[in-house]
NUFIGU-127682 format. One record per residue (C-alpha): z negated, y negated, x negated; chain. Coordinates in Angstrom, 3 decimals. Layout:
! NUFIGU-127682
vokol w = Z, v = Y, u = X, cadena = A
...
***
This chain:
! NUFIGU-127682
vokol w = -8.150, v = 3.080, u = -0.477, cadena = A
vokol w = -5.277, v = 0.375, u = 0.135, cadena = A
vokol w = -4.718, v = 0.473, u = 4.041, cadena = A
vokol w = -1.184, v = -0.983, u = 5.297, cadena = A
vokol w = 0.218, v = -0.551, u = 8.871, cadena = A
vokol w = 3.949, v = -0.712, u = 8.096, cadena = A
vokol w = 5.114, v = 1.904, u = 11.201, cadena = A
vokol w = 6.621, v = 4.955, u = 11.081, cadena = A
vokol w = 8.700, v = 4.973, u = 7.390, cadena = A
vokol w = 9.841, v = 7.854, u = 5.646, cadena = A
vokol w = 8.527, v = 6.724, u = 1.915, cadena = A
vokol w = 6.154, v = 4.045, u = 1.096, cadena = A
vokol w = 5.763, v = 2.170, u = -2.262, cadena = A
vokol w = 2.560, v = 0.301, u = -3.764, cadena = A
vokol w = 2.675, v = -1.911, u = -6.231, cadena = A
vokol w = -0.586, v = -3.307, u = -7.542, cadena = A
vokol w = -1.512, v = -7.029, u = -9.482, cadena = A
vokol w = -4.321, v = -8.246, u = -10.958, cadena = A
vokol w = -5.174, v = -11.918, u = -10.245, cadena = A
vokol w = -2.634, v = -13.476, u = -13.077, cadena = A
vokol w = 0.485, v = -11.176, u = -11.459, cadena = A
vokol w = 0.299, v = -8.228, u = -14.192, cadena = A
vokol w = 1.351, v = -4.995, u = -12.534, cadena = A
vokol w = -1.910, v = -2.669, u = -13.192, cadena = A
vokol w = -0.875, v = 0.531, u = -11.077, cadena = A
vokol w = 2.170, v = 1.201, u = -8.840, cadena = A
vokol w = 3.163, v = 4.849, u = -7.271, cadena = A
vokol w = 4.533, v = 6.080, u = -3.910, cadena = A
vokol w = 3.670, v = 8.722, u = -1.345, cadena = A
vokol w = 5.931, v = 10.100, u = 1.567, cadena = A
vokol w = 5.967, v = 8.250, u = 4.619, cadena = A
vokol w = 5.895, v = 11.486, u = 6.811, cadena = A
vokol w = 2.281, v = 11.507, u = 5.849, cadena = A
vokol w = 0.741, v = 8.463, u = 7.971, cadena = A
vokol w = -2.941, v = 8.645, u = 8.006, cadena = A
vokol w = -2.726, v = 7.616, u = 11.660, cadena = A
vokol w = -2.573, v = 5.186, u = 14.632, cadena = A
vokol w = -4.041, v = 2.090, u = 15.414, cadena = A
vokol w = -3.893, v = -0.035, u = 18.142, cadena = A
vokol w = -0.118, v = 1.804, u = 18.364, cadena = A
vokol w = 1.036, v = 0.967, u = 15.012, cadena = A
vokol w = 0.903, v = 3.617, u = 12.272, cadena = A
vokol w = -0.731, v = 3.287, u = 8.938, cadena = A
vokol w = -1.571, v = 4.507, u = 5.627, cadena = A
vokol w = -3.982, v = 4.691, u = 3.395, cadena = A
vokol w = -3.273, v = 4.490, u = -0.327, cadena = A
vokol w = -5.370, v = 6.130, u = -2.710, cadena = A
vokol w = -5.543, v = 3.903, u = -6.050, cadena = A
vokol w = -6.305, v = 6.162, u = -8.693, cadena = A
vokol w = -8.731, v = 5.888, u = -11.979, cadena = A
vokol w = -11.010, v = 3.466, u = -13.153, cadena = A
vokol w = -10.916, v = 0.036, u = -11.657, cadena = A
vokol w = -12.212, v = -3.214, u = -12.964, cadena = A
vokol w = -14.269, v = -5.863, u = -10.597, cadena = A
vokol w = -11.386, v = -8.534, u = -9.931, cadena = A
vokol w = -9.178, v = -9.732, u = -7.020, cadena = A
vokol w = -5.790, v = -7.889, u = -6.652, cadena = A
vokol w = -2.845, v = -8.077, u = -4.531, cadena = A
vokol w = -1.268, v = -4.823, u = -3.207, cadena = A
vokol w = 2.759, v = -4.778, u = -1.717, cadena = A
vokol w = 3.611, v = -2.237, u = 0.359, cadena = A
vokol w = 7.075, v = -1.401, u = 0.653, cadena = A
vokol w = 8.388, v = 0.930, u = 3.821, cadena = A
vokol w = 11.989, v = 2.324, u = 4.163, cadena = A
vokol w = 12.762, v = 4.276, u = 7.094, cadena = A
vokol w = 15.400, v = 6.742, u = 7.678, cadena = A
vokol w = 18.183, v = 4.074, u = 8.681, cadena = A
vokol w = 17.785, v = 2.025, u = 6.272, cadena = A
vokol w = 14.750, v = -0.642, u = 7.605, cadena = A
vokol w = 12.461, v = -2.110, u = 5.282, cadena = A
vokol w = 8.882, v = -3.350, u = 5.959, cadena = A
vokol w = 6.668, v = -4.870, u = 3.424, cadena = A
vokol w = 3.150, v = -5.845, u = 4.073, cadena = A
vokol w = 1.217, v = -7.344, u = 1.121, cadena = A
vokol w = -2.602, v = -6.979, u = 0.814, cadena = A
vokol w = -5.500, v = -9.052, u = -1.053, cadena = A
vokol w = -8.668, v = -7.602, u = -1.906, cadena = A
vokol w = -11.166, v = -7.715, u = -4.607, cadena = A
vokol w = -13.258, v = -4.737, u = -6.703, cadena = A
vokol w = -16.714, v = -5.683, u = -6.973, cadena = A
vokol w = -18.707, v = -3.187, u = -9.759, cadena = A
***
């Protein structure tokens, strides 16, 4: 699971790199569905799908709300087999 806190958006969009900046997975979920809220500030949790392979990636999370407001958060974190 990819966690972001990005507040309340209406459709959020990850996009995941391996180490050297290739795009290895990217998909979306809708917003609506916030996993919950932390310290006041909602968040998500992403679930990357398939097979991984032990590496560091980077994760960017991309939230657009309603009216228009984007938030993007950007994640590091590795995958240790």
């Amino acid at each position: 699971m990819i966690r972001a806190e990005i507040g309340l958006v209406d459709t959020v969009d990850v996009t995941i790199f391996d180490v050297s900046g290739r795009v290895v997975h990217s998909g979306s979920m809708p917003g609506a569905t916030a996993t919950g809220i932390l310290d006041g500030n909602y968040y998500y949790d992403y679930p990357w799908p398939g097979p991984k392979a032990s590496g560091v990636y980077f994760a960017v999370i991309h939230g657009k709300a309603a009216d228009g407001t984007l938030v993007k958060a950007r994640v590091k974190f590795a995958v240790v087999r």
